[in-house]
N, C-alpha and C positions, 0 to 999 in steps of 0.2 A: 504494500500500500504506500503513496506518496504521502510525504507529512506535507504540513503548510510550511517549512523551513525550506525545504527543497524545491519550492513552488515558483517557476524562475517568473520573476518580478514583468507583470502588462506594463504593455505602451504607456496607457495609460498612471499606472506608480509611478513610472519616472521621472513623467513629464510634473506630476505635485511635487516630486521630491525636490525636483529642479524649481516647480517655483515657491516650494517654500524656501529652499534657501536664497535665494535668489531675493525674498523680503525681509529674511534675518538679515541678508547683508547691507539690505535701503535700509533696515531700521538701523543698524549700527553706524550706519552711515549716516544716518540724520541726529544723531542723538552727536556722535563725532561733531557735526557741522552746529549742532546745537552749543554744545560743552566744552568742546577739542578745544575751540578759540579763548573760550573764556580759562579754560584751565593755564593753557598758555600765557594771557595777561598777566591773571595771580602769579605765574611762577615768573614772569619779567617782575611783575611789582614787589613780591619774596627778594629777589634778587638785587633789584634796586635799594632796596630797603636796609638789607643787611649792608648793602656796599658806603650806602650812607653813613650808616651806623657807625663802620668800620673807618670812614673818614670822618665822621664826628669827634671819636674816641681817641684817634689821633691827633686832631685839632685841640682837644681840650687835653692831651698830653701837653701837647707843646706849647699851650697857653701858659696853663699848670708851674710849666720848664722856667718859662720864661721871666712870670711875675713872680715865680721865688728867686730867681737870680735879681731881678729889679729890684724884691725888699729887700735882700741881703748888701745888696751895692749900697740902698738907700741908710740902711741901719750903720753902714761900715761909716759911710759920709757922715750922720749924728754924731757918730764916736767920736771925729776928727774935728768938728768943729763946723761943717759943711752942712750945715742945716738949712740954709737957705736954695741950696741945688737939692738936697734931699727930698724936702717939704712939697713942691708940684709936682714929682712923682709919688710920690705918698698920698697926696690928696686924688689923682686923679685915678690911683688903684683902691679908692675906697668908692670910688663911681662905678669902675666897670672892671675891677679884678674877678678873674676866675675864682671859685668854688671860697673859699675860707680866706683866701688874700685880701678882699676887699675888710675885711673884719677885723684881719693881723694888722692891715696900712692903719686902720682907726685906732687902735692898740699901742702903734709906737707911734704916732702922732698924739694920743694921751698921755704917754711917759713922758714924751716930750715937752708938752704943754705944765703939764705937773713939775719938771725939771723948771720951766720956767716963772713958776710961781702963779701959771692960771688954774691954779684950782678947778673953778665952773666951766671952765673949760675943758679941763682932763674929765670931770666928772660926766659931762654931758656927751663927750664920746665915748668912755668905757658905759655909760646909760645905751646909748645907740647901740653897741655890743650886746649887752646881754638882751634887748628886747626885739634882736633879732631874728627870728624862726629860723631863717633861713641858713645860719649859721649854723656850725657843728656844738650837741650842747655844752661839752668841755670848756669852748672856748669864751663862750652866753658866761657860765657860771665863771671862769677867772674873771672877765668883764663886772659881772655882778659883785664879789668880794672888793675888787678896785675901787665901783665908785662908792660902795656903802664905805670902804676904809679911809677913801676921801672927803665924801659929805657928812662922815660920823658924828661931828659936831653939831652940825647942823638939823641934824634928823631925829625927828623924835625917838625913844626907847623903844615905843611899840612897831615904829613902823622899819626901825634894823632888825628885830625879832621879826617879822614878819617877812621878810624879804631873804633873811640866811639860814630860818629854822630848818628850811627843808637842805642844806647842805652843812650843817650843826648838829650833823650825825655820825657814830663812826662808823668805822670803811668809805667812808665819802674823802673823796680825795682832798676836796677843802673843810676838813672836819676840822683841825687845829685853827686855823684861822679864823672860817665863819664862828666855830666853839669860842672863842674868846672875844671875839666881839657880842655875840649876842650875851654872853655871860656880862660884858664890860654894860651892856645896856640894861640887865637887869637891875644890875646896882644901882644905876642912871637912875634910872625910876624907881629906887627905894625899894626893889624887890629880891635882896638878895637870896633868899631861900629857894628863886625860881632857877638860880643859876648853879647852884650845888650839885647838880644828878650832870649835868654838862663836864662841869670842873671836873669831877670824881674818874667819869669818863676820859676826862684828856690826861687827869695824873698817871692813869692806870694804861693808857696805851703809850706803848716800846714804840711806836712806828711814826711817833710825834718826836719834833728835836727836843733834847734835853733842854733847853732856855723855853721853850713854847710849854714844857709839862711844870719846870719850875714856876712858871709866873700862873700857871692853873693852878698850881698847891698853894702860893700864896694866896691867890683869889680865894680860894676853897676854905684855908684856914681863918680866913677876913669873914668870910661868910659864915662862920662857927662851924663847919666841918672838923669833925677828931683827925689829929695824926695819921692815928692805928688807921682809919677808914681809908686813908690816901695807901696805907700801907706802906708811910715813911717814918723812921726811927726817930728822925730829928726834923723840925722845921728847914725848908731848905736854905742854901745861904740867900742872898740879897745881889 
């Protein structure tokens, strides 16, 4: 008996076989002429995109390169006495420096300023510093320590406590610093018991310099903190 397997293929099977394939291949074809093109674009604009990228990233290398060589030149000229060549390159890399440089030029333009006895001056750039977002926040926070160490006079107790509590902690890199000043302000304002759990903190950390933990245990002990509590034998010397 014949099977249907050995059943040699009519005229007719061939001729559907041929034209189905023959609309698989217009369909692939039009979905091609549909898609083909546009897949094509993305992977030009892919292409584009990264190439940009890549000449961005170089661009802002060599910016980067450049305006550290500019404030380092400009920092060498202050050393020397050459402040007045210094100064318009420093001012105009706090306008349009790359990434953290325009914040560094405001920085030694503040020292500078403070060198020269303008206070409100110094204080109102290292101010622009820290209330800058856009800045990295290490550099916001020295900014911040600066001008509260400069307008400290001037500034109420509550409002130095207010502005370095959150860096008046330890393991914060400006802990000794912001710590004695907000401690110096509790006194200010007649609150010395507020600044004892601070002090205690800065006698008892190793990672603060010996003269920054001495003037903490003097506070400490000013404020009626015991010896034993600092975990000092003797008052320190003076």
């Amino acid at each position: 008996m014949t099977t249907l397997a050995n059943t040699p293929a009519s005229p007719e099977d061939a001729f559907l076989r041929e034209v189905d394939e023959e609309f698989r291949r217009s369909q692939l074809m039009g979905l091609w002429q549909r898609f083909g093109m546009l897949a094509i674009a993305l992977l030009v604009l892919a292409l584009g995109a990264l190439a940009f990228w890549l000449y961005w990233q170089d661009r802002q290398q060599q910016a980067a390169g450049d305006a550290g060589a500019a404030l380092t030149r400009a920092m060498e000229q202050m050393d020397v006495g050459e402040g007045a060549r210094a100064r318009p390159v420093l001012e105009a890399m706090t306008r349009d420096g790359p990434g953290a440089y325009s914040g560094l030029a405001r920085m030694v333009l503040a020292n500078d300023a403070l060198a020269g006895g303008d206070k409100a001056k110094a204080r109102g750039l290292y101010q622009a510093v820290a209330s800058d977002t856009a800045l990295p926040q290490p550099l916001r926070d020295a900014a911040l320590v600066k001008a509260v160490r400069v307008g400290f006079d001037e500034m109420r107790p509550a409002d130095v406590v207010a502005k370095l509590k959150p860096l008046a902690v330890p393991g914060n890199a400006w802990f000794g610093v912001a710590g004695e000043l907000v401690a110096v302000a509790h006194f200010k304002a007649g609150k010395p018991e507020l600044a004892k759990p601070i002090l205690i903190a800065m006698v008892k950390d190793e990672g603060l310099s010996p003269s920054l933990r001495s003037r903490a245990a003097q506070l400490a002990i000013a404020a009626g903190v015991d010896i034993a509590t600092l975990g000092l034998n003797a008052q320190p010397a003076q």
